[in-house]
C-alpha positions as CSV (number, residue, x, y, z in Angstrom):
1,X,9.6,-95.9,46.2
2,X,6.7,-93.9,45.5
3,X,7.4,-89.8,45.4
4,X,5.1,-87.6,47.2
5,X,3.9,-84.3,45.3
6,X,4.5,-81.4,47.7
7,X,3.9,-77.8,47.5
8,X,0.8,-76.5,45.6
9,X,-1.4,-79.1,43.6
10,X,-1.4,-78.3,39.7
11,X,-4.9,-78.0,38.7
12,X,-6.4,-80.1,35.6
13,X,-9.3,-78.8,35.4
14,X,-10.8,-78.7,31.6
15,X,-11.2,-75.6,30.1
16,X,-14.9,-74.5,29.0
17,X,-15.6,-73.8,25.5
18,X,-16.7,-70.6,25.9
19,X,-13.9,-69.2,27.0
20,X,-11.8,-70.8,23.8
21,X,-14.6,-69.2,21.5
22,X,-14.2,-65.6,22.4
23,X,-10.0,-65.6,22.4
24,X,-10.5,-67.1,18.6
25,X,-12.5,-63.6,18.2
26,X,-9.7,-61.7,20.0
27,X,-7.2,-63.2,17.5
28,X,-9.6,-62.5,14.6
29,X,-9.7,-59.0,15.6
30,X,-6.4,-58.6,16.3
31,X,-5.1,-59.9,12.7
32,X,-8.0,-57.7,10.8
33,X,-6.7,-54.1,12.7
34,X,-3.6,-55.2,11.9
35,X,-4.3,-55.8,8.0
36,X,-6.2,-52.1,8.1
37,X,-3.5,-50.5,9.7
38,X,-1.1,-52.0,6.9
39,X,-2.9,-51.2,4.3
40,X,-4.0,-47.6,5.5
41,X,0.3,-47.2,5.4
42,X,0.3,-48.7,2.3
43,X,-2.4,-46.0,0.5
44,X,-1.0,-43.1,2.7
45,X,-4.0,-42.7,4.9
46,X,-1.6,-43.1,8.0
47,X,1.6,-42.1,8.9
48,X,3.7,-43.8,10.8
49,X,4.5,-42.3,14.4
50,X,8.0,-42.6,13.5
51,X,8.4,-40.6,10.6
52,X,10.0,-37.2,10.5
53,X,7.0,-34.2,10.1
54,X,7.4,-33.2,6.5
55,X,6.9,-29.1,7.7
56,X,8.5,-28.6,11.7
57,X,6.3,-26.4,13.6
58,X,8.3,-23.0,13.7
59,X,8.4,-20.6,16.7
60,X,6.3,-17.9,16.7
61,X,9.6,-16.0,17.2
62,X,11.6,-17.0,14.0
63,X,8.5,-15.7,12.0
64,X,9.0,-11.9,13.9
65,X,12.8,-12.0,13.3
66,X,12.0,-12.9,9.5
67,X,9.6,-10.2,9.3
68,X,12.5,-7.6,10.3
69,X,14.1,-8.4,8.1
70,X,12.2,-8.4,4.9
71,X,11.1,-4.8,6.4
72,X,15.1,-4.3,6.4
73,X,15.7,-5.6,2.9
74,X,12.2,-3.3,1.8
75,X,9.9,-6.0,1.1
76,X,7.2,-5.0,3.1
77,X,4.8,-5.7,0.6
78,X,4.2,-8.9,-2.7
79,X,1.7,-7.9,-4.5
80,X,1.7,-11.1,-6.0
81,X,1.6,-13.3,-3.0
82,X,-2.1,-11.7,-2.0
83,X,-5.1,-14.4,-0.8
84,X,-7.9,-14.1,0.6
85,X,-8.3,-15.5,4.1
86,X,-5.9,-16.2,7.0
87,X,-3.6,-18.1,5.5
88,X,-0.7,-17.6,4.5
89,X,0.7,-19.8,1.5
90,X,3.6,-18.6,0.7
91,X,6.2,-15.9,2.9
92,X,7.5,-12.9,0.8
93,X,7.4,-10.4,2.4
94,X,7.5,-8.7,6.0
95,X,3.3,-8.7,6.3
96,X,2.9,-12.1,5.3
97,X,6.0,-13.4,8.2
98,X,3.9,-10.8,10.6
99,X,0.4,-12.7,10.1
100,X,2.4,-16.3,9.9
101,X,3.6,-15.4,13.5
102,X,0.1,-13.9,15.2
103,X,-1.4,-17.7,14.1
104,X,0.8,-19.1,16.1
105,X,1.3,-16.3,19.0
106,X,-2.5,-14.8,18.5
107,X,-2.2,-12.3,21.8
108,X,0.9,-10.8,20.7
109,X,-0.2,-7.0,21.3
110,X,3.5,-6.4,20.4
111,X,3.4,-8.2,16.6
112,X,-0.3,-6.6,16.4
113,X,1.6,-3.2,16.1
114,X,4.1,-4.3,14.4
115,X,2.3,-4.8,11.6
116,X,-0.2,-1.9,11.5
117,X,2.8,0.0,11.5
118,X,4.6,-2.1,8.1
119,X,1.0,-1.9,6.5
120,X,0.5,1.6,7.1
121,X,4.4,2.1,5.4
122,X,3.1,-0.5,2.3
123,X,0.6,2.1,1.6
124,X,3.9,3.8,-0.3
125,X,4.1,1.2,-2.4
126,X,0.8,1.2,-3.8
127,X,-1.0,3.3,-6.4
128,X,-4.7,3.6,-6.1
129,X,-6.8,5.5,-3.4
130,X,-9.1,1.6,-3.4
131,X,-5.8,0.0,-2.8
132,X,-4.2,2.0,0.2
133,X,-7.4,2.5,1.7
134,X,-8.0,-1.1,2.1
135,X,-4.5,-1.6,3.2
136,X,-5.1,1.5,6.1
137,X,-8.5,-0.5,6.9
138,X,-6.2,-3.3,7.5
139,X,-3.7,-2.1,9.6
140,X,-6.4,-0.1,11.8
141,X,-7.9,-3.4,12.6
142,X,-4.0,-5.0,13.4
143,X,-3.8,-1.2,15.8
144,X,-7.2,-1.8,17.3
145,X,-6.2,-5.5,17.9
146,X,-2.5,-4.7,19.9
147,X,-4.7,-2.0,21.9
148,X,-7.1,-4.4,22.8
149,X,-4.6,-6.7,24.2
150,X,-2.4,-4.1,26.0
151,X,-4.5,-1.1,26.8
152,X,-1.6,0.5,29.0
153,X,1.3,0.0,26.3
154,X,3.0,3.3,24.9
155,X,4.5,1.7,21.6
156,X,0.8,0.2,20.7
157,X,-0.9,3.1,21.4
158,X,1.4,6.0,19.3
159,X,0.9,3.4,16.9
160,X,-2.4,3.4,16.5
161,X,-1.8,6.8,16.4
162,X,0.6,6.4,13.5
163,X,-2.2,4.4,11.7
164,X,-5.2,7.0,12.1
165,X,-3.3,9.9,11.4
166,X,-2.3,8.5,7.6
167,X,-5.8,7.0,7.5
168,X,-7.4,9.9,8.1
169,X,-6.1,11.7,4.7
170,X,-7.0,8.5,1.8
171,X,-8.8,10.5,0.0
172,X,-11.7,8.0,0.1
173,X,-12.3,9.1,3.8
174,X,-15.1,11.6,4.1
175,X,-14.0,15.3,4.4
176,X,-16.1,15.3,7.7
177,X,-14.8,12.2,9.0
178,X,-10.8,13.3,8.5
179,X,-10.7,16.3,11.1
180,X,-12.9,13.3,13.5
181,X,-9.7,11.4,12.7
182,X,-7.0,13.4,13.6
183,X,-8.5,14.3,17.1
184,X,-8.7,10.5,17.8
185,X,-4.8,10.6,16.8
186,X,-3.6,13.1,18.8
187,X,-5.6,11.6,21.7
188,X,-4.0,8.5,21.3
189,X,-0.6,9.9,21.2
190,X,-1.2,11.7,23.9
191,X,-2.1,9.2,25.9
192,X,1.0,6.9,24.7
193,X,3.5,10.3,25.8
194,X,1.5,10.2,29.3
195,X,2.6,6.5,29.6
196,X,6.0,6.6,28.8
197,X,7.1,10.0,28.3
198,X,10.4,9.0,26.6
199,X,8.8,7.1,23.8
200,X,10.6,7.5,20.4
201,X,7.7,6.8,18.3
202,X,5.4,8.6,20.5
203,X,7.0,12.0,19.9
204,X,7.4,11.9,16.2
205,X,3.7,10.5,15.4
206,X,2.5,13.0,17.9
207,X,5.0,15.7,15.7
208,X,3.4,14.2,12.4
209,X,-0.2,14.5,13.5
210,X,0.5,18.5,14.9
211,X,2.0,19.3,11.3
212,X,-1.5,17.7,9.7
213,X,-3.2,19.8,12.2
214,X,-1.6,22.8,10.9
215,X,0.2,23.2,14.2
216,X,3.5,23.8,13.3
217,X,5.9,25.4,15.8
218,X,4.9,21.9,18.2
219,X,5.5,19.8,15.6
220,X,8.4,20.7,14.7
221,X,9.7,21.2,18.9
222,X,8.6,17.5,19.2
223,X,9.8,16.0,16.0
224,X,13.5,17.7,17.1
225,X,13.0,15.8,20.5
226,X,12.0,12.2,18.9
227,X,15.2,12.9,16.7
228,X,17.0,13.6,19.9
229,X,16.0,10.6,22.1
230,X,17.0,8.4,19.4
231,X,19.1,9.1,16.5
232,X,19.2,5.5,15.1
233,X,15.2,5.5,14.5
234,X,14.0,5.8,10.8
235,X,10.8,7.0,12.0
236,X,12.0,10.0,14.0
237,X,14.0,11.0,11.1
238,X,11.4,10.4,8.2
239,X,8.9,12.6,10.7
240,X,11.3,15.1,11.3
241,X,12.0,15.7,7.6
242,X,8.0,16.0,7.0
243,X,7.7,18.5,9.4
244,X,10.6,20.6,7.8
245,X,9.2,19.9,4.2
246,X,5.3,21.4,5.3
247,X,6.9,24.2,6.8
248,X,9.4,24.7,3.7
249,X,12.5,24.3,4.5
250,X,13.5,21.6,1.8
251,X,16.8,21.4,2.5
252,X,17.0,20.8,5.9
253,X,13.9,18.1,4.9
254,X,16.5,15.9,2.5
255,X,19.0,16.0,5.2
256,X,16.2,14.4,7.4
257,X,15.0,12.3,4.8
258,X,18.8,11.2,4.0
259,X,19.1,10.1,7.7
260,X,16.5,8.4,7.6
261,X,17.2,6.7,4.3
262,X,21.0,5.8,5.7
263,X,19.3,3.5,8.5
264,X,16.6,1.8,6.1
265,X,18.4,2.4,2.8
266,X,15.9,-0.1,1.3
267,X,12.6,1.9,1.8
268,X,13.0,3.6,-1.6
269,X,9.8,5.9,-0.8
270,X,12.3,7.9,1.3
271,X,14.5,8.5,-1.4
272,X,11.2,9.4,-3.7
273,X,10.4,11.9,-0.9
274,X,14.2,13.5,-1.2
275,X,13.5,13.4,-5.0
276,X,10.3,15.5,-4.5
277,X,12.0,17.9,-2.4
278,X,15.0,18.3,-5.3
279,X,11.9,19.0,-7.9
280,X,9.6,21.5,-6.1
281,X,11.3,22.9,-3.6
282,X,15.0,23.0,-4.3
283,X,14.4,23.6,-7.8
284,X,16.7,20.7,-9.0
285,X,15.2,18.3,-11.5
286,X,18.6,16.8,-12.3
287,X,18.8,16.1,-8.6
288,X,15.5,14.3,-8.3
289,X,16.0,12.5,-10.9
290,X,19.6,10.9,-9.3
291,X,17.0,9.8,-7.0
292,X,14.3,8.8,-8.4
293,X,16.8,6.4,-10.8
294,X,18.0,5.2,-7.2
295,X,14.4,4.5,-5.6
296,X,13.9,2.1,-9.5
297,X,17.6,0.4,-9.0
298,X,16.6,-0.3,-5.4
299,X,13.3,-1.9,-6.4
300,X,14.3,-3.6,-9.6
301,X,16.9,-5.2,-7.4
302,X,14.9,-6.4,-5.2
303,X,12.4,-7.9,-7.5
304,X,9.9,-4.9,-6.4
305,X,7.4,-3.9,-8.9
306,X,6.9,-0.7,-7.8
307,X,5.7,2.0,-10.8
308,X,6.1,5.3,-8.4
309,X,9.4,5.7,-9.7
310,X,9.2,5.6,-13.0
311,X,5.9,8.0,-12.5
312,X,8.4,10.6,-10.6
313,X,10.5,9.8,-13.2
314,X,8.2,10.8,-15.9
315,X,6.8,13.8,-14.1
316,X,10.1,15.3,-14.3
317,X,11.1,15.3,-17.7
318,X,7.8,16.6,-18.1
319,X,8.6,19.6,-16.6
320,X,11.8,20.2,-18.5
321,X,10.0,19.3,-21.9
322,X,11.6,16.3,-22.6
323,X,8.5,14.6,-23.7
324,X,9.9,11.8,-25.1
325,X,11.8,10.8,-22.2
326,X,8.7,11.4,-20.1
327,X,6.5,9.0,-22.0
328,X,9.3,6.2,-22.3
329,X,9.4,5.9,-18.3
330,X,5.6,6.6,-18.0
331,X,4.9,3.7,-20.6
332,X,7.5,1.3,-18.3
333,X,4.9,2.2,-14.8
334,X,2.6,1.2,-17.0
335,X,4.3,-1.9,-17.8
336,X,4.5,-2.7,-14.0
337,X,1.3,-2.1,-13.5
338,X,-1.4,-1.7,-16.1
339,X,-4.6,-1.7,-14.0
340,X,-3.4,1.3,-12.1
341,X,-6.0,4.1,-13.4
342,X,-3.4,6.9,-11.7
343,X,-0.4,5.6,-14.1
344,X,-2.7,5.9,-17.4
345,X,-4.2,9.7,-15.9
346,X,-0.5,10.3,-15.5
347,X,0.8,8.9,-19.1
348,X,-2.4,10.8,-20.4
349,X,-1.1,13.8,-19.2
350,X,2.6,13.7,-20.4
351,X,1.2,12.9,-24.1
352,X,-1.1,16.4,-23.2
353,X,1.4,18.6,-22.3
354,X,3.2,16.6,-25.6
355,X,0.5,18.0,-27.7
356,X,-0.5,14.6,-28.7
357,X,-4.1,15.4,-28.0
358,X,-5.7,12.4,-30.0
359,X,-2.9,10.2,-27.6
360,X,-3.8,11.5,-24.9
361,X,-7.9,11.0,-25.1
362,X,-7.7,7.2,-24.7
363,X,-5.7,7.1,-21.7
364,X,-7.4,10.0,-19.6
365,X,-10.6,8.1,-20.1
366,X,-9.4,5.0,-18.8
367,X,-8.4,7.3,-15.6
368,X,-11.6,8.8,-15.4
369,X,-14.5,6.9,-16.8
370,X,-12.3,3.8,-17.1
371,X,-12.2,1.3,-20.1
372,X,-12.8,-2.0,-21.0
373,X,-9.5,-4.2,-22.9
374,X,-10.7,-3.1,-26.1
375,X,-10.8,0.4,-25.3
376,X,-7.2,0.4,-23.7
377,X,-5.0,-0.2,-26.5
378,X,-1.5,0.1,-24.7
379,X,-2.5,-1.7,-21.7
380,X,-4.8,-4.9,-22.9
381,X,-6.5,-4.3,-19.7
382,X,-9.9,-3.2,-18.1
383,X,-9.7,-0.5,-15.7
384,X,-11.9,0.7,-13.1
385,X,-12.0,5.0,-13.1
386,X,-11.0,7.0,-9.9
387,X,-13.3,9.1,-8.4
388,X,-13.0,12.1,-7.9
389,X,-10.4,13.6,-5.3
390,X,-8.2,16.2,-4.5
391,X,-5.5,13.8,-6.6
392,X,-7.6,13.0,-9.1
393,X,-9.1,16.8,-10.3
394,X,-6.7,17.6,-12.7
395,X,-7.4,14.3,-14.6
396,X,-10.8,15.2,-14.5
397,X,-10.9,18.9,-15.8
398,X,-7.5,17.8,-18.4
399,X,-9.8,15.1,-19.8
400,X,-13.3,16.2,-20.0
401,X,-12.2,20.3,-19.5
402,X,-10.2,21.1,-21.9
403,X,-9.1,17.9,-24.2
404,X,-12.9,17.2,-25.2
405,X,-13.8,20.4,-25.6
406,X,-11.0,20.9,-27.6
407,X,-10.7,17.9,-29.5
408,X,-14.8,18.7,-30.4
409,X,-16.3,19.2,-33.6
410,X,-20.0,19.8,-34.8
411,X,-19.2,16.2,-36.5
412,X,-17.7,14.5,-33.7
413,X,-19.1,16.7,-30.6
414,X,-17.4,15.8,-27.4
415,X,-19.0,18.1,-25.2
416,X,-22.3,15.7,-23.8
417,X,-19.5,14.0,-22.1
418,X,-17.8,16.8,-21.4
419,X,-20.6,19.5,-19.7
420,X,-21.5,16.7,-16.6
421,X,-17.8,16.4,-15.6
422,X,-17.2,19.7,-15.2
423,X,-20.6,20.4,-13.3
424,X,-19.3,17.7,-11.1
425,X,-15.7,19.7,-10.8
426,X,-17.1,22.7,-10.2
427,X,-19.6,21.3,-7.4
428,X,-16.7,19.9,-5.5
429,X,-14.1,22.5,-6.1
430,X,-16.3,26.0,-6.1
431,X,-13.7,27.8,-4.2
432,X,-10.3,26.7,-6.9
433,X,-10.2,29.7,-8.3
434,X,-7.4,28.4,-11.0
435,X,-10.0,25.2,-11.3
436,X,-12.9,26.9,-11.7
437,X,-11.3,29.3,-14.4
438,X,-10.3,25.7,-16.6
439,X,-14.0,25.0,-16.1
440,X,-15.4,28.5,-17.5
441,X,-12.9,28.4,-20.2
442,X,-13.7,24.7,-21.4
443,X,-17.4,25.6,-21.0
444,X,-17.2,28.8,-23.0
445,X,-15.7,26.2,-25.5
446,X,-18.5,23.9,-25.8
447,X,-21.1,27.3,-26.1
448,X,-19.2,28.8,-29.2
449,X,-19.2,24.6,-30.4
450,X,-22.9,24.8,-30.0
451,X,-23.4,28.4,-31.3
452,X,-21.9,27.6,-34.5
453,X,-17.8,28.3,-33.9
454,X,-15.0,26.2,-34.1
455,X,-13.5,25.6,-30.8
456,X,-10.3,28.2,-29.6
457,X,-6.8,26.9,-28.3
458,X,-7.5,25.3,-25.2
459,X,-6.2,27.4,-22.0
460,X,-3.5,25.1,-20.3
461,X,-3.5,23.7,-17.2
462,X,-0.7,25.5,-14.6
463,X,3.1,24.6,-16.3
464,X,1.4,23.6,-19.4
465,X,2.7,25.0,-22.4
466,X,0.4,24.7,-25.3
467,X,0.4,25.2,-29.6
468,X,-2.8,24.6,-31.9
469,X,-0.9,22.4,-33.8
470,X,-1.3,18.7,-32.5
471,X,2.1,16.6,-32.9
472,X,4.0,13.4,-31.8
């Protein structure tokens, strides 16, 4: 019995060649990505979707928290770890956590401060007048930045404040451009006080920039009010004790300066500062030196190459003669850093006041003119001369003032070099009377050289203590 097909009829139709032709390309296709992909795995041109990143993106956060606390444990600044350029390689210290977090969190007006603030304080940990005032170009840009992004913010603006106020005395700023400064500063804390009148760090930058003004009794009435508002704050304290130190009361200033070195006791420029205090104003080198041996151990446990120290250190035994110990611990700043023209003006100095005259010549001129590695014996280095400054004078007129002049003979005359140096001295500093007296004396020098004499026994510089006899 013949079956009937129900439902839908199957279709037998033929199927065109065409259609056949293009799903052989399809397949073609299909197998040849499929080879590429393989071997691009293969070479390590791809990666597959399903391995683990080999670096996890981190949160802008963890970067800020890591930045407090290298600024805790005093790395604020590795030397060693500078590049050019945005990037970051490498995280040692609290700046470089600071810019690793703004690439990720760009308008964080917060973190802009943040580190202004940390590159102003790195400023303590470097030695030239190039150096810090690059570093306080820096951090005014970072200040500039946070304003920019929060123009009503208290903290960001008595930063900025913070940031011009130390910028305005590098003494690579213009004379006429440093009182410019401090009026901007004071304007800006001003304005960061009108916005939130209990701000911590308003009050004491506002205290720091009256004292630079020369305006002490408000300094000190808002310094004591910062300290006040907030006892725990290592600014209010390190403020406060600079306040107390320009006005002369050194003892008070340490106890400041100790506070404020109890709640960062890893910012070893605070325990320099207390050292300072011990040596000029207390009167109490063996004090300063506890702490200038503190400020080293600090560093040198931290694997921080700082040379301030050892400088302090050296300045020290200088004043209590002990010349030997002087040199030893200006010889190991040099060690840590042998480019720094400062540390060879200061060894050249020590090995003056040593009587070591000849010893002396070599370094002084890599301070001042600067010297190329054959000239610098004991550091193996070039070394670019300072300019002229208020901190740089008394290399200057120690050099070409009296240790030329002295050290000249009608055979071996000095003085060529000598005579346009102190021109340049006496042009800056015309109203020095102590300077200007160094000059004349040094001058009078090279005229008896020149009229026939043999130079007299140089006239010392203040604390200097001088024999005709050159020794060491």
């Amino acid at each position: 019995m013949q079956r009937e097909l129900i439902g839908k009829r199957p279709n037998f139709r033929p199927e065109r060649k065409g259609a056949s032709f293009f799903r052989v390309l399809i397949w073609i296709g299909l197998i040849l990505a499929t080879l590429w992909v393989f071997l691009s795995l293969q070479r390590g041109q791809m990666i597959s979707p399903l391995e683990p990143t080999p670096t996890p993106t981190r949160m802008a956060e963890s970067y800020f928290l890591e930045a407090q606390a290298y600024f805790n444990a005093g790395k604020l600044d590795d030397p060693s770890n500078d590049t050019p350029g945005p990037e970051v390689p490498l995280i040692n210290d609290a700046i470089d956590a600071y810019k690793a977090a703004l690439q990720g969190d760009p308008t964080n007006a917060q973190a802009w401060a943040d580190l202004a603030r940390i590159q102003v304080y790195s400023t303590n940990m470097l030695q030239t007048d190039t150096a810090k005032f690059r570093r306080l170009e820096e951090a005014l840009n970072s200040a500039n930045r946070a304003v920019e992004l929060a123009p009503d913010d208290s903290r960001v603006h008595s930063i900025r404040a913070f940031v011009l106020d130390w910028y305005a005395y590098n003494p690579l700023v213009p004379n006429e451009q440093t009182s410019e400064l401090l009026s901007e500063a004071e304007l800006e804390a001003s304005r960061a006080i009108q916005l939130d009148p209990d701000n911590t760090l308003a009050l004491a930058f506002y205290a720091e920039i009256l004292a630079d003004q020369s305006k002490w009794l408000q300094a000190e009435k808002y310094a004591a009010q910062a300290v006040e508002k907030d006892p725990d704050s290592m600014d209010a304290h390190r403020v406060y004790a600079y306040v107390l130190e320009t006005l002369g009361q050194y003892k008070a200033a340490i106890e400041q300066y100790q506070k404020a070195a109890d709640i960062a006791p890893n910012q070893t420029f605070l325990y320099v500062r207390i050292g300072v205090n011990y040596r000029e104003g207390i009167k109490n080198p063996d004090r300063a030196l506890e702490y200038f041996d503190q400020a080293a151990r600090i560093n040198s446990q931290l694997g921080i190459e700082n040379p301030l120290p050892y400088i302090e250190i050296a300045r020290t035994y200088t004043q209590l003669g002990q010349f030997f110990a002087a040199s030893r611990n200006a010889e190991k700043a040099l060690q840590l850093d042998n480019q720094n023209a400062h540390t060879y003006g200061q060894l050249g100095i020590i090995f003056r006041r040593a009587r070591n005259y000849e010893g002396a010549m070599p370094l002084l001129k890599c301070a001042v003119s600067g010297c190329s590695v054959e000239e610098n014996e004991m550091g193996k280095m070039a070394v670019e001369g300072l300019p002229l400054s208020s901190l740089t004078v008394a290399y200057y007129y120690v050099e070409y003032g009296t240790n030329l002049a002295f050290l000249s003979r009608p055979n071996e005359n000095y003085c060529p070099e000598a005579l346009p140096i102190l021109r340049q001295v006496r042009q800056a500093y015309p109203n020095d009377t102590s300077l200007m007296d160094i000059v004349a004396d040094s001058e009078g020098i090279c005229r008896r050289l020149q009229g026939g004499s043999q130079p007299a026994t140089p006239t010392p510089e203040p604390g200097m203590e001088v024999t005709s006899t050159p020794s060491m």
